[in-house]
GUTOR-746724 format. One record per atom (N, C-alpha, C, O): x, y, z; residue in three letters. Coordinates in steps of 0.1 Angstrom, whole numbers, plus 5000, padded with zeros to 4 digits. Each point is the difference from the previous one (the first is absolute). Last residue first. Example, Ala and Ser with C-alpha at 12.3 -4.5 7.8 and 13.67 -1.06 7.14 Angstrom:
2
512849785071ser;500950115000ser;499250115008ser;500550115001ser;499849324998ala;499150125000ala;500950125000ala;501050005007ala;
***
This chain:
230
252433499362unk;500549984991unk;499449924987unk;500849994990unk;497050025051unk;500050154988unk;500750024992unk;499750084991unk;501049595047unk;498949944994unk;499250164985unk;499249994991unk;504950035045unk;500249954985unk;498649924993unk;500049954988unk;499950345056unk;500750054985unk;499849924986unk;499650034989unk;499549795056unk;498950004998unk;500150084986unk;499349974990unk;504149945040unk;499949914990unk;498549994990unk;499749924990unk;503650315044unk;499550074993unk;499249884989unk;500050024987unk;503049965056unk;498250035001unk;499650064986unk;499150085001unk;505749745005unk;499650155006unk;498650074999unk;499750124997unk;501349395000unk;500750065007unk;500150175004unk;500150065011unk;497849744957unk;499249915009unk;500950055010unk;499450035010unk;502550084951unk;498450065000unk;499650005013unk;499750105005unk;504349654981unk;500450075003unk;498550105004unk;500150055011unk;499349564969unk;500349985018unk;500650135003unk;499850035012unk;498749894945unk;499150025008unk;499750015015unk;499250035008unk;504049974959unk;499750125002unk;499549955006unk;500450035011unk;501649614981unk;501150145010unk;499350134999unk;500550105005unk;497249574969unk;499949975012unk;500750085011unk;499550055010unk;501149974940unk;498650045004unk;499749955017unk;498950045004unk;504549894977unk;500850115003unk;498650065005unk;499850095008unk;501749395004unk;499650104987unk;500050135002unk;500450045011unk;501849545017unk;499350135002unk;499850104989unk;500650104999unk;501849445006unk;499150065007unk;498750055005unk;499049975006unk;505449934971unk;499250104994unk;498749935004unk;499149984992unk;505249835023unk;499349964988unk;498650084997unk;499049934995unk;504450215035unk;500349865001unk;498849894993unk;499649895004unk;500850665001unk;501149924993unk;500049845000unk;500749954991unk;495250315024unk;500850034980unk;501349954997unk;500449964989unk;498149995053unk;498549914996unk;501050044983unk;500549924992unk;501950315044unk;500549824997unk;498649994993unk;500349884997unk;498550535008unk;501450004991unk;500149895003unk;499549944990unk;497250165034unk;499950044983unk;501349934995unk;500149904993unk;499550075054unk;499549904989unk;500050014990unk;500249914993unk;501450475029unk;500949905001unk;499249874997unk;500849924994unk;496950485009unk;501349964988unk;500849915000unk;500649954990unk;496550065044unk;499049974988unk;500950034985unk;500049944989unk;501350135057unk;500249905000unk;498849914986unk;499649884999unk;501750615009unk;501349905003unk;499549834999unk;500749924996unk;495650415011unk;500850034985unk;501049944996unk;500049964988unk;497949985055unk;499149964990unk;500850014986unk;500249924991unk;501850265049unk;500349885001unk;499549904986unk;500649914995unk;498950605010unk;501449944993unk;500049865003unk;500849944992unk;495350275022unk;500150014983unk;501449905000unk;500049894995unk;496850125043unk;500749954997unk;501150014987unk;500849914997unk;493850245004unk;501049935016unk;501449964993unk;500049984988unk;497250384980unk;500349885007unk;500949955009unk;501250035001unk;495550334971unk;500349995007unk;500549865004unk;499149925003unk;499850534962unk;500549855003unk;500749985013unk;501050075003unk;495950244956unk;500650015015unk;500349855005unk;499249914999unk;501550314952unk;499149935007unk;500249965011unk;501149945001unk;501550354966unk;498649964991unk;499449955013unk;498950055001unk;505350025016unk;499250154994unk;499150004990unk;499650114995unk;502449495026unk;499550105010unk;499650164991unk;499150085002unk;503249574976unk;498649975000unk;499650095010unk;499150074997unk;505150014993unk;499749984988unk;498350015006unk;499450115000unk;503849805030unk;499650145004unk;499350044982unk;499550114998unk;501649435013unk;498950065009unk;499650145001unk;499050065004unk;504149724967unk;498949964996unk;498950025016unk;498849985000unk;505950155002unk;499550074990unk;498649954993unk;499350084993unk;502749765047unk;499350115004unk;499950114986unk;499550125000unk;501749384999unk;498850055006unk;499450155008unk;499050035006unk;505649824967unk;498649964992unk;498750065010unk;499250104996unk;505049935028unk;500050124990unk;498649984995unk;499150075003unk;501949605028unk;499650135004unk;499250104989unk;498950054999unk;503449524985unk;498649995005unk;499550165003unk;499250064993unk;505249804995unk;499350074990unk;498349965005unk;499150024992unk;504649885035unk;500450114993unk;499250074992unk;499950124998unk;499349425028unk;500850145004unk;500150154998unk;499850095008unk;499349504964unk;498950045007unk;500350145011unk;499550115000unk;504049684975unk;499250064991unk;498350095002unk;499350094995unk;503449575036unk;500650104995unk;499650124992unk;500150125004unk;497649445001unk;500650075010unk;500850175004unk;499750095008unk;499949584948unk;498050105010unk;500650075007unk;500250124998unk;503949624995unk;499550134989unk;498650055002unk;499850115003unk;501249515023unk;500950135006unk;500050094989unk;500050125003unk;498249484987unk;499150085012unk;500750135002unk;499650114999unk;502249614964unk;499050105000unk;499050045008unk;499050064997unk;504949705012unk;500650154991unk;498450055003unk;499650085007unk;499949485007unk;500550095008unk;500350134995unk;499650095007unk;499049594964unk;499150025004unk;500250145016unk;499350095004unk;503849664968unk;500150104993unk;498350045011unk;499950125002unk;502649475010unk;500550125005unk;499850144991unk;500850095003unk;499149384975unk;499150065012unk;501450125006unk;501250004997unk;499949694968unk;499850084996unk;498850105009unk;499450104996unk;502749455005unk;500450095000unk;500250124999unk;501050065002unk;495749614994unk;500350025010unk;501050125006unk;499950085010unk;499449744947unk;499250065005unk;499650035012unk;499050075002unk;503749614977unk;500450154998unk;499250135003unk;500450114999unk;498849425015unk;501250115011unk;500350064992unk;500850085004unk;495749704972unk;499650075012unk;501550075011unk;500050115006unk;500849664953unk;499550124999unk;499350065012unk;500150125002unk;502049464995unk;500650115003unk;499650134998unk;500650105005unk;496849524996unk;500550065017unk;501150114996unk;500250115006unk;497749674952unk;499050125013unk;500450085012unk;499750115005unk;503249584969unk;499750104992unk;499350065006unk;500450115005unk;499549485013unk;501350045002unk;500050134999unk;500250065010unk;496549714970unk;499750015014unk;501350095007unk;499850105007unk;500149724952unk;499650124997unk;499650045012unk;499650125001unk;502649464994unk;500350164995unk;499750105000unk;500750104998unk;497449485015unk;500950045010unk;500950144997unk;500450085008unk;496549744962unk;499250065009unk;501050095012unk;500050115005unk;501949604958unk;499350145001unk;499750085004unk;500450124998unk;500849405015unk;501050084999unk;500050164994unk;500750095004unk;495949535000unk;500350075012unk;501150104997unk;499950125005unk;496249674964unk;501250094998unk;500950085015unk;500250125003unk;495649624987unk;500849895006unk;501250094997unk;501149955004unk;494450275013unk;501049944986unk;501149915002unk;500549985011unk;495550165019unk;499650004992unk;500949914988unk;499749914993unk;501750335047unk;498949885009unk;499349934985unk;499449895002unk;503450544990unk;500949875007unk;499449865005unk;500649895001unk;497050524984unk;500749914991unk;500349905006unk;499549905000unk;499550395026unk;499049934997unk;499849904987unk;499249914997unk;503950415021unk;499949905011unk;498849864994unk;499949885003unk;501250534976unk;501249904996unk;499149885007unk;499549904995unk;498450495008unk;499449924992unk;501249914995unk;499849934991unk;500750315047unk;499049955001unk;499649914986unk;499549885000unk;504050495002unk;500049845005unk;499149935005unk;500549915007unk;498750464965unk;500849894996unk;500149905005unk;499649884997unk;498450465022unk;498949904992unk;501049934996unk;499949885004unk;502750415020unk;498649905008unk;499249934992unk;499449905005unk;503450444974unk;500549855003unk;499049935010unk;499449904997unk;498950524990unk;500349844989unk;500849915001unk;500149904993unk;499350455044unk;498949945001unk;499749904984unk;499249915000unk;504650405009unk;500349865009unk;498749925000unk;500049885002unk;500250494968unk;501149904997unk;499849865009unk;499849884998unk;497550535016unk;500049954989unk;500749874996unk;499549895003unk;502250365028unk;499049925008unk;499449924987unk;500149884998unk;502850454985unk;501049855011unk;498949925006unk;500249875001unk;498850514979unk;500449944990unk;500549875009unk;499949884998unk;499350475027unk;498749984995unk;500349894991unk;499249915001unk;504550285016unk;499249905014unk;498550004993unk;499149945007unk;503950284962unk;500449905006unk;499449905009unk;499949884999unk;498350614995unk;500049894984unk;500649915004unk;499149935004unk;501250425033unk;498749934995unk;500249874986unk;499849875000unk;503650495012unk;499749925009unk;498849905002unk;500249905007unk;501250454959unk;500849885003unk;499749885008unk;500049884997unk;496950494997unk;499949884994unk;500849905001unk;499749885000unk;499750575019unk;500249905008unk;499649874993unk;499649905007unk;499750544970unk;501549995005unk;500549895010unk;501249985002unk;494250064986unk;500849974987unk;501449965000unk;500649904995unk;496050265036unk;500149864998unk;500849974989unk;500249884996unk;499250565017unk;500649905012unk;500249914997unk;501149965002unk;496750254966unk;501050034998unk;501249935014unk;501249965000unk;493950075001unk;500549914986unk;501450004999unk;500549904997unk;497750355038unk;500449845001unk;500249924989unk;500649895000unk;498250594987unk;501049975011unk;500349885003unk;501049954995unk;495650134981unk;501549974991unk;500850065013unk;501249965000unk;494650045019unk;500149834990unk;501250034994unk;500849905001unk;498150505016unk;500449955012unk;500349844995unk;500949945004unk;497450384968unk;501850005003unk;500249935010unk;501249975003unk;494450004984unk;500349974992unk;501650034999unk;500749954991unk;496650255040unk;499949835003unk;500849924990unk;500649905004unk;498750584991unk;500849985009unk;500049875006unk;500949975008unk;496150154957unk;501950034999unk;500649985011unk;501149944998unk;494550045012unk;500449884988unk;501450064997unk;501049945005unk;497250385020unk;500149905004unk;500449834994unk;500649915005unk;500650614978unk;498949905004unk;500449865008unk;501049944998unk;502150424988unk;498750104996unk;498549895001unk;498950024995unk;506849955032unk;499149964990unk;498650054995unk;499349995010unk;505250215006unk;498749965003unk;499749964993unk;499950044989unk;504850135004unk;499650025016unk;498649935005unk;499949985012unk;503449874945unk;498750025000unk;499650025014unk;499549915006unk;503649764986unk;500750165001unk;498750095002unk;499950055011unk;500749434991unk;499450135007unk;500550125003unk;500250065010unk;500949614964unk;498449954994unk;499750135013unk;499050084999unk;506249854997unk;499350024991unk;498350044994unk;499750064990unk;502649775053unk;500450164999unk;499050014984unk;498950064999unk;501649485012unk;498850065008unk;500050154995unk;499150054994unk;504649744994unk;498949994990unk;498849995008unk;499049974993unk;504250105034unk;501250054987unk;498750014988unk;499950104993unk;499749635045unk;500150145008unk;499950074986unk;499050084998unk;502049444996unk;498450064997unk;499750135006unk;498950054998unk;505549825002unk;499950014985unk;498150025004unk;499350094995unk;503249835039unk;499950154996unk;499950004989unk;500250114994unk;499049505025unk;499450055005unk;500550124995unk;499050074998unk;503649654987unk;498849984990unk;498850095010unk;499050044993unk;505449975020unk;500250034989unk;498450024992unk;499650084993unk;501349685051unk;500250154999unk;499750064986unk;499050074999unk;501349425004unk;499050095006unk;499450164999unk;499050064996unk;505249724996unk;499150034989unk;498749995003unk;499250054992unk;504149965040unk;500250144991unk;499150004983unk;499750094991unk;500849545047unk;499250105005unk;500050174992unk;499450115002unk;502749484982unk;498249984999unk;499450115007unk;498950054998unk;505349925007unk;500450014982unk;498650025002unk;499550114998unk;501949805044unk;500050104997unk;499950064986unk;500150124998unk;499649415013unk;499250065006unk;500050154999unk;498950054998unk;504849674990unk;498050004987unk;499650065005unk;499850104993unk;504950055029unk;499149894998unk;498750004989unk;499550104994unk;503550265015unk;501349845011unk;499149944995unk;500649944991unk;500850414974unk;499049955007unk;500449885009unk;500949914999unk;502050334973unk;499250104997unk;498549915007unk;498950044995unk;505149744998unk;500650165003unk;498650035002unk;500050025013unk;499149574978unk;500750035016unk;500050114996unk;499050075003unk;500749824959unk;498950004998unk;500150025015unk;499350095003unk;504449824982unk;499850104993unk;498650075009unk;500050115005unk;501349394996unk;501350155011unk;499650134997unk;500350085009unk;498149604958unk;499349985010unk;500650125011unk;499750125001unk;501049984952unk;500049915008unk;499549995010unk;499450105003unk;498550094946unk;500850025010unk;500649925011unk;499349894999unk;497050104967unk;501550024995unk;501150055008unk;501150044996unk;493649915015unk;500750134997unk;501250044990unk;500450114995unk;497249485022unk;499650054986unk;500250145000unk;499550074990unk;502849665038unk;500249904984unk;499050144997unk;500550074991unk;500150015050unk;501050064991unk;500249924989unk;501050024992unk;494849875031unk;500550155006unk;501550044985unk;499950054989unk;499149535027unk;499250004990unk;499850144996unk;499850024988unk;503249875046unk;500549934990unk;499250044992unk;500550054990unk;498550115053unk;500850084994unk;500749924983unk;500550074991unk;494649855027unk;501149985007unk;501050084990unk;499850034988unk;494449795006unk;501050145002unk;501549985010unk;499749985012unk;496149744983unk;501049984986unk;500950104998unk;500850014990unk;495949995040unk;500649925006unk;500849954995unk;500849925005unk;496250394978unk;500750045010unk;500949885002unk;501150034996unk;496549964961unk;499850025013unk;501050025006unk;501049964994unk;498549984959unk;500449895004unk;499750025014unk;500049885005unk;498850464967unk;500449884990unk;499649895007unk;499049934998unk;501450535022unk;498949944996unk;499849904992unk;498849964998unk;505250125023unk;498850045010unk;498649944993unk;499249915003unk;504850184972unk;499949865009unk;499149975009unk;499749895004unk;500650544975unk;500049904986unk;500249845010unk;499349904998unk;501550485034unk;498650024993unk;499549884989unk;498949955001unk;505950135011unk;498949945013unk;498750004992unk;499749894994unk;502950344983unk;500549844996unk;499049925012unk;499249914999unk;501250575002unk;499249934986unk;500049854997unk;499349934992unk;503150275047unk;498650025000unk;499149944993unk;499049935002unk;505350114988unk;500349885011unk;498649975001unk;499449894998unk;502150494977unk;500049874992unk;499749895011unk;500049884996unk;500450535023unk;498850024991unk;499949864995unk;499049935001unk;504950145021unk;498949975009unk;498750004992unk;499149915003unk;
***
């Protein structure tokens, strides 16, 4: 099951989700297709376990940066709260790099075929143009095929938000509460839904600089007026 995971993951992020089925699965495990059944009914449960996997892998390396019971300033404690999501966004890369690369991709064939098209009106080389026009479309349905990784990585925020939101915001609140009295409407809706931009802004093409994830984390727990003393 480990190797099935690992193998999910390597196709996940290569080639995307929709490139994931029990054949591509047991070619690059070395294993048979029937095999790759024993031990799962569907992709969907392969994707929903590497999901899992990568959200306790950032549980796993969250544990790490906050062993330390307190942070001894405020800037420290803003500055675990930024490699925290740094670290969210890291483990949710599979899912990110493909559908970022793929829009990319799909937006130079668009010039391509645009500048075939424009050939074509231009050269008397019809059979060419007709080639290379061909060559575009198919690159665009390989690129096509390659949508549904955008889904994994809602449901990994998701998820990941879940779990490791709470914990984060009451160790970076009960951190700054004891340098600086703080008060705000709303915390966990505000906090949940400001990590959760952090993180797709860093995974689905960085976004979000790390000098920025402080300053929003700052502005969020009123302390922003701090980092101007830094």
């Amino acid at each position: 099951m480990r190797q099935i995971y690992e193998a999910a993951e390597r196709i996940i992020a290569r080639d995307g989700y929709s490139q994931l089925s029990a054949q591509t699965v047991a070619g690059e495990v070395g294993i048979t297709r029937p095999l790759v059944y024993h031990y799962f009914a569907s992709m969907n449960e392969i994707a929903e376990g590497v999901i899992e996997r990568r959200v306790n892998r950032s549980i796993e390396d969250l544990g790490k940066i906050y062993r330390v019971p307190q942070s001894s300033s405020i800037r420290e404690s803003l500055e675990k709260g930024v490699r925290a999501l740094e670290i969210i966004s890291q483990n949710g890369e599979i899912f990110g790099e493909p559908t970022m690369k793929k829009y990319a991709q799909r937006s130079s064939s668009e010039s391509e075929r645009v500048a075939n098209e424009q050939t074509a009106t231009h050269s008397p080389k019809g059979d060419e143009v007709a080639g290379e026009k061909r060559l575009s479309k198919k690159r665009s349905d390989n690129l096509e095929r390659q949508d549904g990784n955008a889904e994994l990585l809602l449901r990994y925020v998701s998820q990941v938000s879940d779990v490791v939101a709470p914990r984060l915001q009451e160790i970076m609140v009960r951190d700054i509460q004891a340098q600086h009295r703080l008060r705000i409407h709303h915390l966990d809706a505000t906090f949940r839904i400001a990590m959760t931009g952090i993180v797709l802004g860093q995974i689905t093409g960085r976004l979000v600089s790390r000098t920025q994830c402080e300053e929003i984390l700052a502005q969020i727990l009123h302390v922003e007026n701090y980092m101007s003393t830094w």
